[in-house]
C-alpha positions as CSV (number, residue, x, y, z in Angstrom):
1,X,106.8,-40.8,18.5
2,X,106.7,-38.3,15.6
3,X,105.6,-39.0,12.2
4,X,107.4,-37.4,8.6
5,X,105.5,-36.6,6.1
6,X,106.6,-36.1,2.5
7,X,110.6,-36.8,1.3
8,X,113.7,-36.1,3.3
9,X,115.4,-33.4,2.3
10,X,119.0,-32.9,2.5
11,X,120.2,-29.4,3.7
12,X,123.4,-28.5,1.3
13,X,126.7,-27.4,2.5
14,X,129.9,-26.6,1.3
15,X,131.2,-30.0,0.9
16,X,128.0,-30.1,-1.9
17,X,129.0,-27.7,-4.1
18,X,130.9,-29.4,-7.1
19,X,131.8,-25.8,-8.8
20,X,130.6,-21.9,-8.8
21,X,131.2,-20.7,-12.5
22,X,130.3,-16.7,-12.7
23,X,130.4,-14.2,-15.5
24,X,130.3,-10.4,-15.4
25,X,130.0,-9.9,-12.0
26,X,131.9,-10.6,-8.1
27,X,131.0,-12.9,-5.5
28,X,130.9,-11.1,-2.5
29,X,130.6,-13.8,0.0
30,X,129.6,-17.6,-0.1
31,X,130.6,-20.4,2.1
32,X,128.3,-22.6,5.2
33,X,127.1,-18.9,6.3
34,X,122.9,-19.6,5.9
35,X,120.9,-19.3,9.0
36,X,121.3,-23.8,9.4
37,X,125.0,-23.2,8.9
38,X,123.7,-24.7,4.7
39,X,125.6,-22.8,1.6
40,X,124.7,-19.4,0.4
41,X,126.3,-17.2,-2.2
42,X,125.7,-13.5,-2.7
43,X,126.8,-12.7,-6.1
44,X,126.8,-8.3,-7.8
45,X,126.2,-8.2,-11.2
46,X,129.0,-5.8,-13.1
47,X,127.9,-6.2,-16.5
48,X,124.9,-5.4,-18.3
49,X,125.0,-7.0,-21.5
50,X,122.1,-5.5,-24.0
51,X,124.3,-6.3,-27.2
52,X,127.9,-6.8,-24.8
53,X,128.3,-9.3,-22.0
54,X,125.7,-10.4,-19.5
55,X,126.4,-11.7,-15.9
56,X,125.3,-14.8,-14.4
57,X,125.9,-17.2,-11.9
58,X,126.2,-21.7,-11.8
59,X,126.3,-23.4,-8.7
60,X,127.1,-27.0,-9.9
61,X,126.5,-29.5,-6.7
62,X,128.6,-33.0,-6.9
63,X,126.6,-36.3,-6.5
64,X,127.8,-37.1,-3.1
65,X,124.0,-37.4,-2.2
66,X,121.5,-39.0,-4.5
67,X,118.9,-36.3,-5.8
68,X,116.4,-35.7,-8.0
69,X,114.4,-32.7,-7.0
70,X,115.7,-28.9,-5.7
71,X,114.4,-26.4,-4.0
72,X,116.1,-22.9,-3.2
73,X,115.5,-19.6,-2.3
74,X,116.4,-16.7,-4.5
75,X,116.7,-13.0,-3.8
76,X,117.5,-10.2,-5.6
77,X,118.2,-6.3,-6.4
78,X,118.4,-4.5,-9.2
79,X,117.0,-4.4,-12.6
80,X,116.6,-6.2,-15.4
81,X,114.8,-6.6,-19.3
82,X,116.4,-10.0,-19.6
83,X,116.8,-12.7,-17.0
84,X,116.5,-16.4,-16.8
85,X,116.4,-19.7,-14.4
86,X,118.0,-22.3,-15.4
87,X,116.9,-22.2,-18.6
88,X,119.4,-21.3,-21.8
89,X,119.5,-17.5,-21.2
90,X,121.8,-15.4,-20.2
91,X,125.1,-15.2,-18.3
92,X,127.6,-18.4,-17.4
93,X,125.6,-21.6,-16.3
94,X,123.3,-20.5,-19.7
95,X,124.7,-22.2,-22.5
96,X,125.6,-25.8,-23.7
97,X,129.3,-25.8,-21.6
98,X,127.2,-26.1,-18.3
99,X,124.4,-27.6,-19.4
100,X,122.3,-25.1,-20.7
101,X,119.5,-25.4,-17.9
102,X,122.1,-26.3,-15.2
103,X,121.0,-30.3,-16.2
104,X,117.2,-29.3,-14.5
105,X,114.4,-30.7,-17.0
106,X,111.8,-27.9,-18.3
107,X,109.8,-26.0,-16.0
108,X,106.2,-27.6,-15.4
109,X,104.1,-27.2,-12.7
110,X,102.0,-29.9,-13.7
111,X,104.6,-31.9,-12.9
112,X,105.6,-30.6,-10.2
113,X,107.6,-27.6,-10.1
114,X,107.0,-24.8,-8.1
115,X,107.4,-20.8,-7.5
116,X,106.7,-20.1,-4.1
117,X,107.6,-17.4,-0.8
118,X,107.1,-14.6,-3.7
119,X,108.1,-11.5,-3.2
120,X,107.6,-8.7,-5.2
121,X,107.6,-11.1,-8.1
122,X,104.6,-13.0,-9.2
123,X,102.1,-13.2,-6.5
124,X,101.8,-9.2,-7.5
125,X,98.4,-9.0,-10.0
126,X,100.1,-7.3,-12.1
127,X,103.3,-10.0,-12.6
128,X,101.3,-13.3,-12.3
129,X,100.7,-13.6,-16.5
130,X,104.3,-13.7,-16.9
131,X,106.9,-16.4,-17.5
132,X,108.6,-17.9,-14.5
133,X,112.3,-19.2,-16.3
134,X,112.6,-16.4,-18.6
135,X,112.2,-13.2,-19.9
136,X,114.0,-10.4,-22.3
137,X,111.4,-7.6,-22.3
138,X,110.2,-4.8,-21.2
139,X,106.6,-5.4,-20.9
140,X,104.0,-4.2,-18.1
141,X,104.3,-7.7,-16.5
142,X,107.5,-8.6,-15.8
143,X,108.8,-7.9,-12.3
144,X,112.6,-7.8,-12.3
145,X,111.6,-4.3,-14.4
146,X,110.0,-2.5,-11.8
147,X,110.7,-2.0,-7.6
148,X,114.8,-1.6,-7.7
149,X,115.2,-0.6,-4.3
150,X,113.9,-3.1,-2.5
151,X,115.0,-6.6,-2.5
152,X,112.3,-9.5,-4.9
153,X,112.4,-13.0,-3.4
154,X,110.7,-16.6,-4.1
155,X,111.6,-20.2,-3.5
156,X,111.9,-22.4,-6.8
157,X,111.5,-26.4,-6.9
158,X,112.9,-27.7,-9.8
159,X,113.0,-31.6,-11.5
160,X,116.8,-32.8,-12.3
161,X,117.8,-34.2,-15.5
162,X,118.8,-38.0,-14.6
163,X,120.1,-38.7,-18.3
164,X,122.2,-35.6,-17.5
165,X,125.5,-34.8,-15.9
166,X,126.0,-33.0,-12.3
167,X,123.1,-30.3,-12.2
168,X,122.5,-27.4,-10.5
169,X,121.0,-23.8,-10.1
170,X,121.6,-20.8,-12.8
171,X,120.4,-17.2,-12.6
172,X,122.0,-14.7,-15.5
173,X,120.6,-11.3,-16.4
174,X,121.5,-8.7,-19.3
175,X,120.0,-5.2,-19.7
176,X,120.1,-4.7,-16.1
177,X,121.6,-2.9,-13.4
178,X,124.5,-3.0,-12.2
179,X,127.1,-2.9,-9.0
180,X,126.4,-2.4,-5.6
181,X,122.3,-2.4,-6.2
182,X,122.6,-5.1,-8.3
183,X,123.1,-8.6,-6.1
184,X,121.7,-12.1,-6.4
185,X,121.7,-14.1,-3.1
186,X,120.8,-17.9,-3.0
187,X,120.7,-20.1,-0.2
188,X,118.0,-22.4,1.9
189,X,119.5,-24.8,-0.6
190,X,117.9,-28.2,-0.6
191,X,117.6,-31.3,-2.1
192,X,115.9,-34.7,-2.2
C-alpha cells in the first residue's frame, strides 16, 4: 500500500496546449517529445530589441484539466539585459492581448511560489540579490548577463489567476543575443 503525499499533479501534453504565440524568433521543435512523452518547446530568439522588437514566447494551456498552480522547467542560452517571466515585459505573451502575466498572479514566495533546480542563475552568490520575474539591466547581479556558452536552468512554480482567462507560461527577452546561441527550452510541464 503506498501513501501520496502533497497534490496530484497532472503531466501536460499536447492535447493541453490551448495556443503557442511567439514574436521575433523560430520554434525549432515542440510537440509530446519530453523525457514522460509531456510537451516541450525549444524556441531561438532572432530579435534583439533594445529600442526595435524583442522576442518572446506564450504557451496558453486550455482548461481541459482544473488547475490552479504550475510548475515548469526553463532552460536557456544566450544573453540578455532585459528579460521577464510572466510578468508584463518583453516579447509576445507580455502585454495586455495575452494577459500581461500569462493570467499567473504576482510572484510571492510567501505565498508560495518558487525558483528552484537553479542553474547558473540564482543559487550563484553573486545572482541571489536579484529579481526572479524581471529585469532590464546591466548590473553585477543579474545572470542572463553573464555565462553565454553554457546553458542556465531553474524550475518555476507559479499561482494562476482564477478571476482570469486561460493562463499560461511567458518568457521574452530584448537586448540579447541572438540565433543559434540564443534558445529557450521549456518542458517538465505540470500542473495541479
Amino acid at each position: 500500500m503506498g501513501i501520496n503525499y502533497g497534490p496530484k499533479m497532472h503531466k501536460v501534453t499536447s492535447a493541453q496546449i490551448h495556443s503557442v504565440a511567439v514574436t521575433g524568433g523560430t520554434v525549432l521543435s515542440s510537440g509530446n517529445i519530453g523525457a514522460d512523452g509531456e510537451y516541450e518547446i525549444t524556441f531561438q530568439h532572432d530579435l534583439s530589441g533594445c529600442g526595435g522588437p524583442d522576442s518572446g514566447i506564450y504557451i496558453q494551456l486550455n482548461d481541459s484539466v482544473k488547475w490552479s498552480n504550475i510548475v515548469y522547467r526553463w532552460s536557456g542560452t544566450g544573453t540578455a539585459a532585459c528579460w521577464s517571466f510572466n510578468v508584463i515585459g518583453y516579447g509576445v505573451g507580455a502585454d495586455t492581448t495575452y494577459g500581461g502575466t500569462g493570467n499567473l498572479l504576482a510572484y510571492d514566495e510567501s505565498l508560495g511560489d518558487r525558483v528552484s533546480g537553479n542553474y547558473l542563475t540564482w543559487e550563484v552568490p553573486a545572482y541571489q540579490t536579484h529579481n526572479k520575474t524581471n529585469a532590464c539591466d546591466n548590473d553585477a547581479d543579474n545572470f542572463f548577463r553573464f555565462n553565454s556558452g553554457e546553458p542556465k536552468a531553474f524550475s518555476m512554480k507559479r499561482r494562476r489567476n482564477s478571476l482570469a482567462s486561460l493562463a499560461g507560461i511567458h518568457h521574452g527577452r530584448s537586448c540579447n543575443s541572438t540565433g543559434a546561441g540564443a534558445v529557450t527550452t521549456i518542458k517538465n510541464i505540470r500542473i495541479y
